[in-house]
C-alpha positions as CSV (number, residue, x, y, z in Angstrom):
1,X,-3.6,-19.4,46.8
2,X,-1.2,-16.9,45.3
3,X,0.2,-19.4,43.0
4,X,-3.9,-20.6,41.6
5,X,-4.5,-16.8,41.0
6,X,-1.6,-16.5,39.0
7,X,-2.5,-19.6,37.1
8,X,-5.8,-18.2,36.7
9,X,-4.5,-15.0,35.2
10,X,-2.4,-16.8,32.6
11,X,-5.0,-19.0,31.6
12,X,-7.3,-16.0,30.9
13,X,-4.4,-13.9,29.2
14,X,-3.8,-16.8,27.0
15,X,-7.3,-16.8,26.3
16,X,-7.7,-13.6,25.9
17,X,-4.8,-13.6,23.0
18,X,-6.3,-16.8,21.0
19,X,-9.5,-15.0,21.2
20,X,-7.6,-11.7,19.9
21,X,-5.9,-13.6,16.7
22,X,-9.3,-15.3,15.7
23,X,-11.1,-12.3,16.0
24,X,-8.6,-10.3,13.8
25,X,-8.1,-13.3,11.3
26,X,-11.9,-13.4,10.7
27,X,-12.0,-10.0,10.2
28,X,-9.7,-10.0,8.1
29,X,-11.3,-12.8,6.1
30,X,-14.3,-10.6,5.8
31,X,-12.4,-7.5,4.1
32,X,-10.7,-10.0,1.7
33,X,-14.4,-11.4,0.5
34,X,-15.0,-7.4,0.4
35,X,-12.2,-6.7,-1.9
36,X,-12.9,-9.7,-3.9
37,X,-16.5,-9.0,-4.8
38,X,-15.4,-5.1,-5.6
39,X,-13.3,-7.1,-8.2
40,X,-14.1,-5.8,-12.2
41,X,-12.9,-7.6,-15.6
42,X,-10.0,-6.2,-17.0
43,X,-9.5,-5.6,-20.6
44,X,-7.5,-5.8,-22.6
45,X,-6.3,-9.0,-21.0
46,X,-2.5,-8.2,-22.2
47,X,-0.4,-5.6,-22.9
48,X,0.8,-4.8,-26.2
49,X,3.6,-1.6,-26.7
50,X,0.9,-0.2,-29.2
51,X,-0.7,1.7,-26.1
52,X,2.2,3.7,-25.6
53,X,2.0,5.4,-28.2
54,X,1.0,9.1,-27.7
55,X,2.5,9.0,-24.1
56,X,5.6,11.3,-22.8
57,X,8.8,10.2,-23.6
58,X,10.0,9.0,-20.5
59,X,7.0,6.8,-19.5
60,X,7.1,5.1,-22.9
61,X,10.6,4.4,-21.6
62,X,9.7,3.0,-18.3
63,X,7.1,0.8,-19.3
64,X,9.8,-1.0,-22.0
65,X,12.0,-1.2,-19.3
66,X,9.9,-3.1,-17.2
67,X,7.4,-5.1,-19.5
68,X,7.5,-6.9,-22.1
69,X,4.9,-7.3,-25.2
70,X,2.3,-10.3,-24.6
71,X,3.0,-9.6,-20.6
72,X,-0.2,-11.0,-18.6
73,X,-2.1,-8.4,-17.0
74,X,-2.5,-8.1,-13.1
75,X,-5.6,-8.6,-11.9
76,X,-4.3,-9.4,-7.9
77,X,-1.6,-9.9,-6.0
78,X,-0.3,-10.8,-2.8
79,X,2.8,-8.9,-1.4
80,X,4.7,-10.3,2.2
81,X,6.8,-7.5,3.9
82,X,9.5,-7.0,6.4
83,X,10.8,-3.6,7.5
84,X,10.4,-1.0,10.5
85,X,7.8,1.6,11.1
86,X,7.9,5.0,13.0
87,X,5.5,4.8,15.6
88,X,6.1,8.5,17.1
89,X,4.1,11.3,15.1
90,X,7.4,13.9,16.2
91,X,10.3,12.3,17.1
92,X,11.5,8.9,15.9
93,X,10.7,5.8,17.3
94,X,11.2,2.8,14.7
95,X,9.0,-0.5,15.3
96,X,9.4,-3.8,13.6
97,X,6.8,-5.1,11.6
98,X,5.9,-8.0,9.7
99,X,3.0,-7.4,6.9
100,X,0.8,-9.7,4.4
101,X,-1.1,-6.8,1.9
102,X,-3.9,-8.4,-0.5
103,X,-4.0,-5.9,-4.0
104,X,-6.7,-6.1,-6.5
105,X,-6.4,-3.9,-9.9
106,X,-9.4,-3.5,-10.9
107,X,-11.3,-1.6,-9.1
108,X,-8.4,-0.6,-7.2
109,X,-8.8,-2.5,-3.7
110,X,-6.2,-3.4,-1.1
111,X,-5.8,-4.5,2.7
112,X,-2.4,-4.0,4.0
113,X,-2.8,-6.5,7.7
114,X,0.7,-5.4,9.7
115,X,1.7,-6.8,12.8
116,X,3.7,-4.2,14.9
117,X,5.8,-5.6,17.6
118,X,6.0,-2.7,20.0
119,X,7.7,-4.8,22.6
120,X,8.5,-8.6,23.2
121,X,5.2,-9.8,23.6
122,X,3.1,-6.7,22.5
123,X,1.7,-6.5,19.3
124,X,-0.2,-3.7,17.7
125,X,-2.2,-4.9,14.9
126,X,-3.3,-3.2,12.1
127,X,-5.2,-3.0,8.8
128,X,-4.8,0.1,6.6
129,X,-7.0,-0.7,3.2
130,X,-9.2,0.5,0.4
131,X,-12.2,-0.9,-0.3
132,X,-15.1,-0.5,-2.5
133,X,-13.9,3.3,-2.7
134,X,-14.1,3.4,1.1
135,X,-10.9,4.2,3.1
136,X,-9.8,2.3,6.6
137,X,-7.4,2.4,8.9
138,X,-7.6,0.3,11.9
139,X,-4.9,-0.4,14.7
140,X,-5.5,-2.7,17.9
141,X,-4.2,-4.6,20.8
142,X,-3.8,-7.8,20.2
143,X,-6.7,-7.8,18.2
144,X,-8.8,-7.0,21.1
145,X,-8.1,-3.6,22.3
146,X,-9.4,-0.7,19.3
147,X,-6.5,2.2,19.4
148,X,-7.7,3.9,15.9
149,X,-10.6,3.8,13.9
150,X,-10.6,5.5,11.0
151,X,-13.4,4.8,7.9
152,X,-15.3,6.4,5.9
153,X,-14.5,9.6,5.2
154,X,-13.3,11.0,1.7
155,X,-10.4,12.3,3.4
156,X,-9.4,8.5,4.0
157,X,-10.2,7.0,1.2
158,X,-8.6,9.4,-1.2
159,X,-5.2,8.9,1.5
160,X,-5.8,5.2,0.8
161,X,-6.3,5.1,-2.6
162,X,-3.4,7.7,-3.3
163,X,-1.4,4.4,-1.1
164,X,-2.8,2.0,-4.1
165,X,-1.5,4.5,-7.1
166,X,1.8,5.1,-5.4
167,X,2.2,1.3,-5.0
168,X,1.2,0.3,-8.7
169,X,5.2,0.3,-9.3
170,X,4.2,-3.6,-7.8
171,X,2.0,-4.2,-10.3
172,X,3.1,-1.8,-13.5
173,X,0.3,-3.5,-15.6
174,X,-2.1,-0.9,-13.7
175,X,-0.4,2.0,-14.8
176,X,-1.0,2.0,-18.6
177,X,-3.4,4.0,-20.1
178,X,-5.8,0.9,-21.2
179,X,-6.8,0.7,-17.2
180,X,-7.5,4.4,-16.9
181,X,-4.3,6.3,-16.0
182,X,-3.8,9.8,-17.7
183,X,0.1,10.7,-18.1
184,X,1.4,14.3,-18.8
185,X,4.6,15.3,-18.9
186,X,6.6,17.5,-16.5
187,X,10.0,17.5,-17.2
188,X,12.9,15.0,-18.6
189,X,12.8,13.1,-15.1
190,X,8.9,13.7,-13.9
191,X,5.4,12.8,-15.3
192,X,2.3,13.8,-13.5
193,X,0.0,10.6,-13.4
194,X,-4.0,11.1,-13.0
195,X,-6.2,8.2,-11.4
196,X,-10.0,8.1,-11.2
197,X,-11.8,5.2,-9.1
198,X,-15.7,6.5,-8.0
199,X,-15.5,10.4,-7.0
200,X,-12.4,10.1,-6.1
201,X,-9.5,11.6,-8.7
202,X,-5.7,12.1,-8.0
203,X,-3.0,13.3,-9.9
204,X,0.1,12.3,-8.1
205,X,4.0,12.8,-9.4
206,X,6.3,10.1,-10.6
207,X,9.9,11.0,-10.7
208,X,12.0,8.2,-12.7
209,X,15.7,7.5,-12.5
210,X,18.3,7.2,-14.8
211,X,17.5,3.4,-15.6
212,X,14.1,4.7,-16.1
213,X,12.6,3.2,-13.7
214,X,10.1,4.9,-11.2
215,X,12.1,6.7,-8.1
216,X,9.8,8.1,-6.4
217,X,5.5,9.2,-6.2
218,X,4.5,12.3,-4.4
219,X,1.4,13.9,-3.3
220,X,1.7,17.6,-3.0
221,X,-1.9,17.0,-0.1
222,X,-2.1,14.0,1.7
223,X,-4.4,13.9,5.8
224,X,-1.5,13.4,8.3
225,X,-2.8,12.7,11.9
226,X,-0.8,14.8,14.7
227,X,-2.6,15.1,17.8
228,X,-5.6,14.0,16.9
229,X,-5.6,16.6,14.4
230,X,-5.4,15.9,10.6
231,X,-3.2,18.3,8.5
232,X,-2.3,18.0,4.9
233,X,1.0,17.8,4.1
234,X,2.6,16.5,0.9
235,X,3.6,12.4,1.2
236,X,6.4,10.5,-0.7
237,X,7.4,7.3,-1.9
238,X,10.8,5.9,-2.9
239,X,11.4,2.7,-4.3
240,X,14.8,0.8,-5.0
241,X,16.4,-2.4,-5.9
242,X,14.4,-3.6,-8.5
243,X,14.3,-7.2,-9.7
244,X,12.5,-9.0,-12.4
245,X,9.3,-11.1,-11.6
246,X,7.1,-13.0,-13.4
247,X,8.6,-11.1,-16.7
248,X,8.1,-7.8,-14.9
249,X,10.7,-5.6,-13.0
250,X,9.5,-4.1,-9.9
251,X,11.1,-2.3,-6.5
252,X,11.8,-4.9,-3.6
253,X,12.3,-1.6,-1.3
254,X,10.6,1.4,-0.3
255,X,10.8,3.9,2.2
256,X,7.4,6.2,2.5
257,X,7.8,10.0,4.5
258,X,5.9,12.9,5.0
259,X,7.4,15.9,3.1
260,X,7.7,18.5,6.4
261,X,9.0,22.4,6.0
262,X,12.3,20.9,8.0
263,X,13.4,18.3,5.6
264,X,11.5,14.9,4.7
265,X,9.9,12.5,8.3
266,X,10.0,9.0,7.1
267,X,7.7,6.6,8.7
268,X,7.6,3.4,6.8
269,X,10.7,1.4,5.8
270,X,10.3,-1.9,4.8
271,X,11.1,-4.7,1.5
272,X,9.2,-6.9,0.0
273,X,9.7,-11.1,0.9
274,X,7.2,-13.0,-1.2
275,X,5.2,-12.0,-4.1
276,X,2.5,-13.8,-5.6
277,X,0.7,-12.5,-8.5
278,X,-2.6,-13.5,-10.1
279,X,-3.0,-12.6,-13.9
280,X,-6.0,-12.2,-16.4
281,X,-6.8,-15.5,-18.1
């Protein structure tokens, strides 16, 4: 008898799991046609150096570095990750995760789906997107078991959508001026970069190294969750190790951290496995 029930258990657990994945995967499915139809055309179809002029200095220099004349413009992409994430809102405890994020340009859309493994055999999934000018954040158990639900609210979606602009080192195509970015000039290593999507409009700081290349985006406001409590708090970036692909050069690392009083709080470290990018025809 003993040994039945604890067939039976296992049999529903297993169920229970398969269930779990198809529910997430066709949810998932759903945001992707959601993103999708949100998609705009995008014009011009390929960049040409004549749109830099006007710009500061050293963003004229970053774009050279890391396109060439004639270079395709994004219109998607879709990134694979690897990396570890902090799932302690105090104190540190890293996670590993393994991530597949869908990116559309124009209008800016995303869904980042990460799979958390908080022990052997538990998984915390979770979708963190922007949609349609709508921001979401969603983590479960197994697919089953809701932990946060998060949507709707400006606060999110200008949190997500700050995510997209700080990302756009991916896809540099989105950050000329021809798709709707305004650059100003801070200093000989910072440019202040401003983004409009709906009613939504950030101005976000990009810091670029001595190769030229873009170091690091910050947000002087950004929601951060502690307690159930959301507080604003200024939110960095930092890419590294960039690589050229498909004729663009773009960071294979990243570490993103909340900016605290006491010194920076990382919570995302992780590097890009497989791009594959979609272009204007």
């Amino acid at each position: 008898m003993i040994l039945f029930v604890i067939l039976a258990l296992t049999a529903i657990i297993a169920v229970a799991l398969v269930y779990g994945s198809i529910r997430w995967q066709s949810a998932t499915k759903e945001m992707h046609t959601r993103i999708d139809a949100s998609r705009l055309l995008i014009g011009p179809k390929r960049y040409s150096s004549n749109e830099l002029n006007g710009l500061p200095a050293l963003v004229q220099r970053y774009f050279r570095a890391v396109l060439k004349d004639g270079q395709p413009m994004v219109s998607a992409v879709s990134v694979e990750h690897t990396g570890t994430f902090n799932m302690s809102e105090t104190g540190e405890r890293w996670k590993p995760f393994t991530s597949t994020q869908r990116v559309i340009t124009q209008r800016p859309g995303f869904d980042w789906e990460g799979r958390i493994e908080m022990m052997p055999g538990l998984t915390v999934r979770v979708h963190d997107a922007y949609i349609a000018g709508e921001g979401i954040l969603h983590a479960t158990l197994f697919g089953l078991v809701s932990l946060v639900d998060i949507r709707g609210t400006p606060e999110v979606a200008q949190g997500e959508l700050m995510r997209f602009f700080a990302e756009a080192a991916w896809y540099p195509t989105a950050l000329l001026p021809s798709q709707g970015v305004r650059w100003e000039a801070v200093d000989n290593t910072s440019a202040k970069a401003t983004l409009k999507d709906g009613g939504i409009t950030l101005t976000m700081l990009f810091r670029f190294n001595e190769d030229g290349l873009i170091e690091s985006v910050r947000a002087e406001v950004r929601g951060r969750t502690v307690a159930g409590a959301v507080i604003p708090t200024p939110w960095e970036g930092r890419w590294s190790h960039y690589e050229l692909r498909d004729g663009m050069r773009i960071p294979l690392e990243g570490e993103v951290a909340w900016m605290l009083p006491e010194g920076p709080k990382p919570y995302w470290r992780g590097r890009i496995t497989r791009l594959d990018y979609e272009f204007t025809q």
